[in-house]
Every structure is written in structure tokens, then in C-alpha cells.
N, C-alpha and C positions, 0 to 999 in steps of 0.2 A: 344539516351538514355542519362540519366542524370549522373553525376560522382559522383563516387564513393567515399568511401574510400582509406586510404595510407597506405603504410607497410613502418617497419624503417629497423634498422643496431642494430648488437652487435655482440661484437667479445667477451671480455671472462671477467669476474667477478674480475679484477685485482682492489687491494686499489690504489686510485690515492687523491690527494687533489681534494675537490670541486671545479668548477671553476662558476663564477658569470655566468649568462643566460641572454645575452643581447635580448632588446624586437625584435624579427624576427619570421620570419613566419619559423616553423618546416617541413620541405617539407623530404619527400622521392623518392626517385627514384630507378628503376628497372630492370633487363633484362629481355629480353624474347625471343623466337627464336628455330632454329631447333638444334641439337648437331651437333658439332663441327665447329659451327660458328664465334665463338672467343667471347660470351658471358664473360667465365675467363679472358680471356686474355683483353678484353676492361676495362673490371676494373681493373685489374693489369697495365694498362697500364695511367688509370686516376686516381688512387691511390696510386700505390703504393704497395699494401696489395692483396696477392692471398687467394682470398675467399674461393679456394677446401682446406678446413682445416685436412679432413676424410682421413687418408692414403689411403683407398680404393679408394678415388677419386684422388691422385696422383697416384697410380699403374695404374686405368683404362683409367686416362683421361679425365674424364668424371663428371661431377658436378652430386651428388646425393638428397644430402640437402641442402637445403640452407643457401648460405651462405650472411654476412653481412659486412658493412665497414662503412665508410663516406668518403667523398669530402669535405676538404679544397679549400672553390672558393676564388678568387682573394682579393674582398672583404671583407675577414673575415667571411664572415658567412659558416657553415658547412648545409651539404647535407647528410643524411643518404641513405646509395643503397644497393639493394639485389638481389645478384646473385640466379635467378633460373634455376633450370635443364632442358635441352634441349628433353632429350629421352622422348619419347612415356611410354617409363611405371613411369617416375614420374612426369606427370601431376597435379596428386594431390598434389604433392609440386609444382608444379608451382602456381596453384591455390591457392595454404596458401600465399606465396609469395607476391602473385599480387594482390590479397583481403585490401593491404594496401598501395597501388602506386599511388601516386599523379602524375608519369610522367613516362612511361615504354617504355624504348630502344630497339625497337625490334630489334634484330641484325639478319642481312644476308649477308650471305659469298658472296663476289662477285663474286665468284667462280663456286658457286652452284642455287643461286639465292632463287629464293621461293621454299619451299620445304613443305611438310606433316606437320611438328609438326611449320613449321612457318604457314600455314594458320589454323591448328588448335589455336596456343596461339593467334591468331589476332583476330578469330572468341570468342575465353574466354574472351578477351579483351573486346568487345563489350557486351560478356553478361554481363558483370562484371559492367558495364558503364562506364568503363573508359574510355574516349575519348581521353586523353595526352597521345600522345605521336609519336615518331619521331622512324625515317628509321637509322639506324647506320650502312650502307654497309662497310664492314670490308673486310680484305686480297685485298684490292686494289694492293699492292706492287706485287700480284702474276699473276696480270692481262693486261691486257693491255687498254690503256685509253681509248678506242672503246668498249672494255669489258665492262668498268664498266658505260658510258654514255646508253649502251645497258639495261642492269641492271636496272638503274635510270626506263628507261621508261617503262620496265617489271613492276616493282615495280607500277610506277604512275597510269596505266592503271588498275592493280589490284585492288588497292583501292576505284580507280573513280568505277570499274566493282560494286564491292564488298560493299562497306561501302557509296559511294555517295562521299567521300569527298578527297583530298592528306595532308598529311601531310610533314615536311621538312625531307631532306634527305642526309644525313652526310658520305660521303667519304672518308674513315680512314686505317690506318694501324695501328693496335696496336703494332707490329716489330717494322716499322720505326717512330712510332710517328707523322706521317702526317696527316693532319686533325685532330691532338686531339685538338692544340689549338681551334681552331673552333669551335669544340664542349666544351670545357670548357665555351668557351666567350657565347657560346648559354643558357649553364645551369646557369649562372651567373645573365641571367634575368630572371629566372621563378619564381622569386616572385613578379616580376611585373605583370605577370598574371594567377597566378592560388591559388587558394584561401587557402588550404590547410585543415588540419582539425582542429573544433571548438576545443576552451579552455577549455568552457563551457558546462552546460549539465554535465550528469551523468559519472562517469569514466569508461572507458569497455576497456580490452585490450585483444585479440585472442591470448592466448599462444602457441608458435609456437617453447618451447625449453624448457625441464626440464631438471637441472641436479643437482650435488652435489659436496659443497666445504670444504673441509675437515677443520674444525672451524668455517665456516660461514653456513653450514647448506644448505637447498633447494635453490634453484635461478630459478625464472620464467622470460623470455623474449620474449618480442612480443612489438609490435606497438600502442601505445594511441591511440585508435579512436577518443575518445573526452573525456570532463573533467580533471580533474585534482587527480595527486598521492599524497598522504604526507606520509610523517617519521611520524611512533610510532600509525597512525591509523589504526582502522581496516576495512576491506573488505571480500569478501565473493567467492569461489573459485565454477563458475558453473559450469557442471549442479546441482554436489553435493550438492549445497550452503555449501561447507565448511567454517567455519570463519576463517580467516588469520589474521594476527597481519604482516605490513612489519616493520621488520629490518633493512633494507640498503637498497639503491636505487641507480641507477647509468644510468647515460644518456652518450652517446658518452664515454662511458669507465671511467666518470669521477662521482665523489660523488657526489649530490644532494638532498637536502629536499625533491625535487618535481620535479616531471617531468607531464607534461600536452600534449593534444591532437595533435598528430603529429610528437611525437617522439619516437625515441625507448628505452625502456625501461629495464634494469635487476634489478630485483624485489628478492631481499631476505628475505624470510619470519621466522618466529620465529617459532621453536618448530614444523614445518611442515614434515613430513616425507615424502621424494621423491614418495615412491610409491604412498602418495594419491594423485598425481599432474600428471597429461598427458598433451601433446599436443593435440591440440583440446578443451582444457579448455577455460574460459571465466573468465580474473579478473575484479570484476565489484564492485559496491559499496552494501553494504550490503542490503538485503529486495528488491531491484529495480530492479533485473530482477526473469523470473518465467521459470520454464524448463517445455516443453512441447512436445510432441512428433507427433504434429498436428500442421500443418501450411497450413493457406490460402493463395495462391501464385497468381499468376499471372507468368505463364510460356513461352518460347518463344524455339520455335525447330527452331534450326538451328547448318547441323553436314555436310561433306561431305560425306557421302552417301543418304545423301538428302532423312533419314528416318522418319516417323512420331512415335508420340508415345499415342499407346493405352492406354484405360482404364484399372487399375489396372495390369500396367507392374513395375516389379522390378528394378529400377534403385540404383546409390549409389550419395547419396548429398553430395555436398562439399560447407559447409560453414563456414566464417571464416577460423580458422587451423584446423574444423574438419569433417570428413567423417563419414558416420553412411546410410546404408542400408532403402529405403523407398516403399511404394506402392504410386501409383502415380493413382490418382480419379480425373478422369475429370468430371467439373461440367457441362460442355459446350460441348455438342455433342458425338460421341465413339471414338472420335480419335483428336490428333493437327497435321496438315500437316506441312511437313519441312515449315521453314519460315513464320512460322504461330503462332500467339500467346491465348490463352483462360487460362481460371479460374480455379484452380486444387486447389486439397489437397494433401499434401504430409502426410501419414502416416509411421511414423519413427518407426525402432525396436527400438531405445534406444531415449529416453532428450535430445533435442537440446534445445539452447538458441539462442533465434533472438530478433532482434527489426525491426517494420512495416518501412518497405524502406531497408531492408538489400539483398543484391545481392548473387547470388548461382548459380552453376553450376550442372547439372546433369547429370550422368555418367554411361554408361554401362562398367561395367567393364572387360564382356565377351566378347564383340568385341573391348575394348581397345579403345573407341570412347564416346567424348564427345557430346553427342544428343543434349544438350542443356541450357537452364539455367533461373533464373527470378528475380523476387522481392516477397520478404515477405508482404502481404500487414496486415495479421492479424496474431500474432505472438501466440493466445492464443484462439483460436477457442472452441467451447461451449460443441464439439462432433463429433466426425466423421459422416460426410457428404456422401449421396448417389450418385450417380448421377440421375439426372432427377427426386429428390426429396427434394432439395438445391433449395433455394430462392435465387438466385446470386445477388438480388437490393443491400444489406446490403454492399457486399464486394465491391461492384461498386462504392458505395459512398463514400466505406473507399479507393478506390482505388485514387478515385477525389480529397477529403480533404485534405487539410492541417493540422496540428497542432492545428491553430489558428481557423479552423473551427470548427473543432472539438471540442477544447475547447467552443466555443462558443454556442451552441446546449450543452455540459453539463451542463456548468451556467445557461442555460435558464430552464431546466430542475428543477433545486434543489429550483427553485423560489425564489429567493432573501436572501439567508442565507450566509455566512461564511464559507469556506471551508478550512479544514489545505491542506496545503501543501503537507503533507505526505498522507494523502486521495486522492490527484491529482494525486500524482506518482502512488498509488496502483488503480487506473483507470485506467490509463495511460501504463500499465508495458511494452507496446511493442514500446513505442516511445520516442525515445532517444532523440530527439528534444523538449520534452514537458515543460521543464525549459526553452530553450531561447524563444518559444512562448509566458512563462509566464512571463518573464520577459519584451520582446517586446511589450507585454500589457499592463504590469504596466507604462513601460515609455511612451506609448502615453496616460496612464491615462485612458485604457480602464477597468484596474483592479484597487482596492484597497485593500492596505496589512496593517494590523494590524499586533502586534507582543503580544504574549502571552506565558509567559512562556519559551522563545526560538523558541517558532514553531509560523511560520508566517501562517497567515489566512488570505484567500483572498476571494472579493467579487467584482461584474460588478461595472465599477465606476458608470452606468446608474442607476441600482438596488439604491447603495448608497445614490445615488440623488434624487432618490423619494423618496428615507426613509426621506432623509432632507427636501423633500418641503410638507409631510406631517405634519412633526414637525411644521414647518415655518408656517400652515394654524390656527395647532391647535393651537399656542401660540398666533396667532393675534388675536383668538377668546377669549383666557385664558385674554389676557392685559385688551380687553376691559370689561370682569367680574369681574377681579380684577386688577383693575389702580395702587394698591399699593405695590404690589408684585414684585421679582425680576425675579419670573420666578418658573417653575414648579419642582417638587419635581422632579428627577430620577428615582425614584422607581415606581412612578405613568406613566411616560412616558413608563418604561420597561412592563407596566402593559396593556396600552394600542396599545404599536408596537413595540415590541420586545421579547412577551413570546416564542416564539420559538425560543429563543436564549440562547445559554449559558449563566448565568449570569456574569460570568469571561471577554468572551467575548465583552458582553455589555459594561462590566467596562473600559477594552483596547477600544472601540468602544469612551466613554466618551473621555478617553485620549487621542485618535486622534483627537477628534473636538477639543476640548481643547488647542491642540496643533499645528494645524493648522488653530487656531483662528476662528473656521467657528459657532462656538456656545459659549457664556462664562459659563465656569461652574466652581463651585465655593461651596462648604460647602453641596454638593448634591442637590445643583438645579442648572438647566440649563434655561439658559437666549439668548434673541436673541441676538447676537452682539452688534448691532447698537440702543436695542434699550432704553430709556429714560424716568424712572418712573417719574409718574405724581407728579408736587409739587406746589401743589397748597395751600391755607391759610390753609388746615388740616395738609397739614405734615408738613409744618414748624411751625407752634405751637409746635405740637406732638414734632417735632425735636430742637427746642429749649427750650421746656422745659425739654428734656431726659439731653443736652449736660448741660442746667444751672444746675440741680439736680447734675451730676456727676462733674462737676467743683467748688458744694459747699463741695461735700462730700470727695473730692479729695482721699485718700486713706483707709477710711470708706467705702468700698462698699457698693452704695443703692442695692435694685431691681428696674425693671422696672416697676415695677405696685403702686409702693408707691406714685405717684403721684395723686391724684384724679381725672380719667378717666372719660367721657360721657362713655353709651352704645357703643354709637357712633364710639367713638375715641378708644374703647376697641378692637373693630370690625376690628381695620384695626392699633394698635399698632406694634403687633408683626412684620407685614408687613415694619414698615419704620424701624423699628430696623431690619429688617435684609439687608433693603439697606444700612442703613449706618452704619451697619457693616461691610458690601462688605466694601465699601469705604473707613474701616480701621479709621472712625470717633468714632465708639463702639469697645468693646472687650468684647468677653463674657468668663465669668469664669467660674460661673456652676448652670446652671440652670436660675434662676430672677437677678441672681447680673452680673452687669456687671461695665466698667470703660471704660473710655478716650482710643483712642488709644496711645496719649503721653505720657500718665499717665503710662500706660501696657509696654512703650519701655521703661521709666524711669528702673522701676522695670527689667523688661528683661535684661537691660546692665550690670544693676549690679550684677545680678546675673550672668549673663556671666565669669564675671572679679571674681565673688567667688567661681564658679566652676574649672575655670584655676587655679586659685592658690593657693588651699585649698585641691578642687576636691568633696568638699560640699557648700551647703547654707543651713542656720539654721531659722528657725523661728525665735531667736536672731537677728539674722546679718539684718535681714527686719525689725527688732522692733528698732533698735541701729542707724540705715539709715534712716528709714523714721517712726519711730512709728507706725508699722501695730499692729493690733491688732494681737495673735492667729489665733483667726475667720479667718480676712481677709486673713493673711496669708497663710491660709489651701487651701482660695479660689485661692488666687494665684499660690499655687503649682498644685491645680487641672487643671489649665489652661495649665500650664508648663506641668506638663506629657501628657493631649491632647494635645497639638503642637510636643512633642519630644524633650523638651527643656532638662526636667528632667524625672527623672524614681523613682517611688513608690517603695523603698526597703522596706517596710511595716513599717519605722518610721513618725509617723506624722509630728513632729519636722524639718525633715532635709529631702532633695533631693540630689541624686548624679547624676550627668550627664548619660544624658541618650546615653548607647552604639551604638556605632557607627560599621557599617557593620564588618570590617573584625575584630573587638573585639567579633562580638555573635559567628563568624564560628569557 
């Protein structure tokens, strides 16, 4: 089976200073085991800190909830760990507990050996996919060294029996402190090989503790599965979708902006009132998860009384930190035999929240026996399903797929358009993975992202690419009909492959080629990069006789047409004035008149230097400098308000600089 998720630590909502978060991997770790194996006492013993917080659990003896801490390793980096309950009747806290264990300490008393609730949490273990984790044989000191090498091979042979495989197996006294070093120096490298949970991806945390502080309000705690928290935004509290605003935030006891995937977190929200908050909740980012009370699984039986489970039996699901009452519809024959796995629906009395790959155990709670457990593979199913009237091909594929295939059969799907972002998640709402796929895309360059407004749009880089070598085909048609052209209008190209596009879109679309130089575009036409108007004895007439007209006329602005044109040359003028316009050799002012571009930068600076130091320029000030006429003058400021130089306060005479960003907000 594949792993899992991790659970963290939190002791209690106290103000401490923030402290900096150096870049490491956020790991958790966990107990598990039969009662009274010395689960408390192995972390009191590698902490410091007794986890039985609940008087009740110092009268009985006995751990009931869970409890939390961290490990200080040698190294400096901290370990988050969580004490779960041993007894047979709080399962379901072991189960919230272990739902978030990157590495879980099974403890057995060397005393007693394997026992009932140890081969049941070994067997949750495995539904759960947790594969980490290690044998912590405890109360050595009470045995004898024959005893516990005995033990050892009880232990090995079990697992080989059981699981196929051994894992390492730790020798200790938490009394005498024998073997803890050992075990410190072993948990000191588990970030050299266990990966921990993503950064990335959407924020989801399993609340697994509500309570109240008298000035600070509600406080929620649980484990980052993935993504990332911030101070002062908001989020969304499931299955309610309640919206939350957080207040404070605190990791390992300490203040924090943010706390990210794989740590534990207490979460104080603004203006939330305790009772609308349970354990069993889901803090997750707002709009991105969907409550459902139908789930396409994939289930696997395996209990020690090696029972099967029929179609439409009442079991109790435990997901995440919460539990909730289901029928259980097998899609796949009348029954799953112990040890046996097939395709079910769970039909829930109340809104669960999952995402597709989430782990769960299922639970009779009248034999006190855990039957069995699965993976979520479709978190939002269309309608309760019958059996033997369910098309299983659909969940089979989703059970095969990746992310990344997935995504890919969408795109192919939408035929080469533009997709936001936030249209992928609400596709997407059961897989929490669906962001680092899209991003693993964009960077091999199998996607491309425009930005629009805030919200990024994406499309197949492949898609993309025919759009360009459609362009590319039609423009080498357009040069050789018109040699003297810069290139095609925009409007016209959006007319011919692109009307099913947003026009906004399109516009961001220009801006990317633009920007990564793949097309020149320039006054709204688009040109091929590379490619080199024809200049042959017509244009440079044409073009010498534009540039001598405006170096006789020098600040008299001509037009362009006051020259005496052929048909001819009439046919294909506008054309070289707008290349050498590009090339900043023309300036157009408005309309037929235009000027030098030396002549336009002349003009330009100075008025630069009268707007800074005045905060106007007059029609004077241009008549006093260079003798412009009115006229020309008028024509100059028309130009200056097209470029953004100047802005039209409705007097003809004068311009005032035209406002700058954070002057219009």
C-alpha cells in the first residue's frame, strides 16, 4: 500500500514570541499499541512532556485522547509526536491520531508481547498506508535478556506471517532510559528518508480539537496535510463551509504568519463561536472542497475474525478526525471476503469531506471490531449507485489515473481554449494533488499560463503551438500579398482563430507573444519576428521623400499625403509609414500629420522638464522654445495624451502630466 498522510503535536494556545522556521522537512511521529505498554511513558521518557493532559487519564492510567508534544533532535530540527490510546473502545482516536503519521512507534511491552489492540493498530496501520514505522519493545528492565531476544523473534515472524516484510526493532526501558539513546539517534535520520507532507497544493487541515480562550476566542488544532496557512486570510470551516477569518496562528507553541503542510497547527479564528466548530471538521481553503455524503471507494476487508462484509451492511467510517454512520453497496459481487478487496459506495447519514486517494477505516461498532478500510477514489459521485446496475469501467480508470492524466483527457476535451484556474479546481474538487500536477506541467512546458486580471489561464503548450504555426502559415501567405506591410492587423487575426476566445484573453494572449518575443507586436499588428519588409526602389523613394518633406517642415507639421503620389505609390504609402513608424524613423500625431522621430523627442524632453517644474506645459512654452504654431501645438499635445505623456483637462492651451498609478486609487 502506498503512504499516507501525517499527524502533528499541540499542547496549548500559550503567547510565546514567533520564532524564524528554518527550511526542513515538518515530519510527525506517533504511537500505537495495546494499553499499558508504556506508549505515555516512551514519550515522557523522550520528551520530557506527559501527554495524559485529562485528570481522568491520570486517575485511570490510561490515555483517552490524544495527546501531543514535539522532540527536540540533536540536530536542532523539531519532530512533532502523538500519543494515541491503547484500549479497544478508543480506536477512533487512535484512528484520528494516526491519519497524520509520517512514522508510528508501535510499542510492545516485552512483558506481554503481541496482544489484541497491537494486531488490530498494525492491521489500521496498513489500511491507512502507512508503511513507517518501527517495533519499540518497552519494559526490557522487567525481563530477562532471553525474554526479550524471544520477543524480538515473536515480533519478526509476525510481520514476515502478516505484512510480507520486518521492520527495525528498538529495545528500551523508558524507567531506566536504556535504549532511548538508540532510538533518538534513529529518529534523527528520518528526514533523510521519508518525504513528509507537500507545501504545496490546496491547505486542508483534520480538526482533531476545539476549544476556548478566554480573550482570544475559538482555537482549532490538527495537522497540515498540505498547502499552506496565512495570518488575516480567510478560509472555509467543512462540511458547513463555514467562512473563517484566522487570528493567530501558532506552530510548536510558538507565533507564526504561516504554518504549511506537515505541521501542527492551532488555529485561532476571529468572531467564531466554539459551538459552530467540531472535531471532525475540515479547515481548508475556501470554494475547494465539496461535502458529499457519497463516496466511490475501493475497500479492502481485513479484521481478526476474518469476516466478510455484505451488501448494504451498516458500518461506521472513520475519516480523517471524523466518524459518521454509512451503508456500504458493493458494486462488485454480494459480498468482499476477509482479505479481499472490490469497489463500493459508501452512503453516509451525514457530509463528509474527502479528496480522491484519501485512506479510511471502517468500523462495526457493535462487535467493537475494525473490519476494514480503503481509499477514496471519487469523492463526489453523480448518485447513489445500485449494485449490479453501476458501470465499474469509469471508477477503474479513476482508480489507474494520475493527476496528470487526468488532467490531460480534460484539456483534450475543451479543444484548444484557455482555462482559468479556478474552473480546474471546481473540476478537480476531490484532488488535492491537482495544483502540483499543474504546475509540474507548466514547468516541463507541457502547459501555458497567461495572467489576466489575477487569475491565471491556462492551455496545452502543444494546443498553443498550432495556434502559432497557423499564424506562421497564414502570415507567409499575407507578406507575399502585401510585401509592404508590417504585418496583420489583430483584430483581423482574432477574427479569423480566435473568435471563441475571450477577447481580454486574447489581448493577455498578444502580451505573452509579445513578451516572450515569439511574434512582434506593436500599434495592433502583429508581425513575424524575424521577418524583413521588402525595400526595394518604391520604398525608398516613398521613404525619402516622407523623411525630406518632414526635415523641410521641421516643426510645421505636413501630412502624409501632400506630396504628389502615383496611384501607384498611394496603394502601398500608408504601408511604409507604418514600418517606419515601427522603427521610430515617423511619429504620428493625429490623423495625416505626422513628424521626425528626433524632432517628437526634441519636443518630448522639454516638455518633460515643464511638467516637473511647473506641473504644466502651455502652448506658450512650445511657441517661446521652438515657435510651434497653436495648430501644431494642439497636434503635439494629441500625441502626448495618446502615449500617456500628458492628460486632456478640457483646456486646449495647456497639459498637465498625466496621473500616475497610485495617484487615480
Amino acid at each position: 500500500m502506498e503512504s499516507t498522510q501525517n499527524l502533528d503535536f499541540h499542547q496549548s494556545f500559550k503567547v510565546e514570541k514567533p520564532e524564524e522556521k528554518k527550511e526542513s522537512k515538518h515530519l510527525i511521529i506517533g504511537t500505537a499499541g495495546h494499553i499499558d505498554h508504556g506508549k505515555t511513558a516512551l514519550i515522557k521518557a523522550l520528551t520530557g512532556y506527559d501527554a495524559d493532559r485529562l485528570e481522568e487519564e491520570k486517575k485511570r492510567g490510561m490515555t483517552i485522547e490524544l495527546g501531543f508534544t514535539s522532540l527536540s533532535l540533536p540536530d536542532g530540527q523539531k519532530i512533532g509526536i502523538v500519543d494515541t490510546p491503547g484500549h479497544e473502545k478508543f480506536v477512533k482516536t487512535m484512528v484520528a491520531g494516526a491519519v497524520g503519521m509520517d512514522l508510528v512507534m508501535v510499542v510492545i511491552s516485552a512483558k506481554e508481547g503481541i496482544m489484541p489492540q497491537t494486531r488490530e493498530h498494525l492491521s489500521i496501520l496498513s489500511l491507512l498506508g502507512i508503511k513507517n514505522f518501527i517495533i519499540c519493545l518497552t519494559m526490557i528492565d522487567l525481563v530477562s535478556p532471553e525474554e526479550v531476544e524471544q520477543r524480538k523473534m515473536e515480533i519478526t515472524e509476525y510481520l514476515e506471517k502478516q505484512f510480507s516484510f520486518t521492520v527495525p526493532i528498538f529495545p528500551l526501558s523508558s524507567f531506566s532510559k536504556e535504549g532511548i539513546p538508540d532510538l533518538i539517534k534513529y529518529l534523527s535520520t528520518l528526514h533523510e528518508f521519508i518525504q513528509g507532507k507537500p507545501e504545496q497544493g490546496i491547505f486542508r487541515m483534520f480538526v482533531d480539537r476545539v476549544f476556548s480562550i478566554a480573550g482570544a476566542g475559538t482555537v482549532l488544532t490538527g495537522t497540515a496535510m498540505s498547502g499552506r496557512i496565512e495570518l488575516k486570510k480567510e478560509y472555509a470551516l467543512y462540511p458547513k463551509n463555514l467562512p473563517i477569518k484566522v487570528r493567530n496562528l501558532q506552530v510548536h507553541g510558538k507565533d507564526s504568519d504561516f504554518a504549511v503542510g506537515g505541521e501542527r497547527v492551532a488555529v485561532n479564528l476571529s468572531s467564531i463561536d466554539k459551538s459552530l466548530c467540531q472535531k471532525g471538521d475540515v479547515l481548508a481553503e475556501k470554494d475547494l472542497l465539496y461535502p458529499s455524503s457519497l463516496l466511490d471507494c475501493r475497500v479492502q476487508v481485513d479484521n481478526a475474525l476474518e469476516q466478510s462484509i455484505k451488501n448494504n451492511r451498516k458500518l461506521e467510517l472513520l475519516l480523517g478526525t471524523r466518524h459518521v454512520l454509512c451503508k456500504l453497496v458493493c458494486l462488485e459481487g454480494e459480498e468482499i471476503p476477509n482479505k479481499s478487496s472490490a469497489l463500493v459506495q459508501l452512503q453516509c447519514e451525514e457530509p463528509v469531506v474527502a479528496l480522491s486517494g484519501d485512506r479510511f477505516i471502517l468500523r462495526d461498532e457493535s462487535q467493537k471490531l475494525s473490519i476494514g478500510g480503503g481509499k477514496v477514489i471519487d469523492p463526489l459521485p453523480r448518485g447513489r449507485h445500485r449494485r449490479g446496475r453501476f458501470q465499474t469501467e469509469r471508477l477503474r480508470s479513476l482508480e489507474d489515473a494520475d493527476e496528470g492524466s487526468l488532467l490531460q483527457n480534460f484539456f483534450h476535451k475543451k479543444k484548444g481554449i484557455f482555462l482559468a484556474l479556478s474552473a480546474i479546481r471546481k473540476a478537480f474538487p476531490g484532488y488535492g494533488n491537482i495544483e502540483n500536477a499543474l504546475r509540474d506541467k507548466e514547468e516541463k512546458g507541457e502547459l501555458i499560463s497567461i495572467l489576466l486580471q489575477g487569475e491565471k489561464y491556462l492551455i496545452p503548450g502543444e494546443d498553443l503551438e498550432e495556434k502559432e504555426k497557423q499564424i506562421q502559415y497564414y502570415m507567409k501567405d499575407f507578406y507575399q500579398r502585401n510585401p509592404y506591410k508590417i504585418g496583420e492587423k489583430t483584430s483581423v487575426l482574432y477574427s479569423r482563430f480566435f473568435s471563441s476566445y475571450n477577447r481580454n484573453i486574447y489581448k493577455a494572449l498578444l502580451e505573452y507573444w509579445r513578451e516572450k518575443e515569439i511574434f512582434r507586436i506593436s500599434h495592433d499588428i502583429l508581425a513575424i519576428k524575424d521577418y524583413k519588409m521588402k525595400k526595394d526602389e518604391k520604398y525608398t523613394n516613398i521613404a525619402n521623400t516622407l523623411i525630406t518633406l518632414m526635415q523641410k517642415s521641421k516643426f510645421s507639421f505636413p501630412k502624409i499625403t501632400e506630396p504628389l503620389w502615383s496611384k501607384e505609390e498611394e496603394k502601398i504609402l500608408l504601408d511604409i509609414v507604418a514600418c517606419l513608424e515601427e522603427k521610430g524613423t515617423l511619429v504620428q500625431l493625429e490623423g495625416e500629420y505626422y513628424t521626425l522621430g528626433n524632432l517628437f523627442s526634441k519636443l518630448k524632453e522639454f516638455t518633460l522638464e515643464k511638467l516637473q517644474s511647473k506641473g504644466e506645459i502651455t502652448v506658450e512654452d512650445l511657441r517661446e522654445e521652438f515657435s510651434l504654431s497653436r495648430k501644431n501645438s494642439k497636434l503635439f499635445f494629441k500625441a502626448c495624451d495618446r502615449l500617456h505623456i500628458t492628460k486632456d483637462n478640457g483646456f486646449e492651451s495647456a497639459r498637465k502630466p498625466y496621473p500616475k498609478l497610485d495617484e487615480t486609487e
